[in-house]
N, C-alpha and C positions, 0 to 999 in steps of 0.2 A: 865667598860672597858674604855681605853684610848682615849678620839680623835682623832686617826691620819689615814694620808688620806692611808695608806699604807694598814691598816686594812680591808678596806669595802670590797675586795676580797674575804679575808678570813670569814668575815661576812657572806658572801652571801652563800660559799659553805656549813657555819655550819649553818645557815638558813634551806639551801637545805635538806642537810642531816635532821635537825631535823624533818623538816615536811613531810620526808617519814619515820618517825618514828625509826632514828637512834639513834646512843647514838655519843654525840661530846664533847669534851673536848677544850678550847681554852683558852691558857695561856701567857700571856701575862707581862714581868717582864719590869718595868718601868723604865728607862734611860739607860738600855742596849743596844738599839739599834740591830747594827746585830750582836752583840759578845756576844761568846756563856757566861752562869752560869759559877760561880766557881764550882757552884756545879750541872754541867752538867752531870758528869753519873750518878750520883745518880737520877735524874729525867727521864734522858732515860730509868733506867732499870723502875722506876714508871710509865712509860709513855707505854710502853712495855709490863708490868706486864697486864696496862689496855685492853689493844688493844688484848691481848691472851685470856683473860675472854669473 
């Protein structure tokens, strides 16, 4: 996972989540910043597919 300070939020909740025995996913694409994939729906419908299971 990346250093940055923007993350440890999100950290914390998939922490949360894991330790009441959840399933969490956290993905993280590197020099992106806030702008979305080229290949954003493709990973939405992947991200989507998981979350239905």
């Amino acid at each position: 996972m990346f250093d940055d300070f923007a993350l440890e939020a999100q950290k914390k909740l998939v922490s949360n989540i894991d330790s009441l025995s959840g399933q969490t996913k956290m993905f993280v694409t590197k020099d992106l910043g806030h702008s979305f994939a080229e290949n954003f729906t493709g990973l939405l419908d992947e991200y989507l597919r998981w979350v239905i299971e």
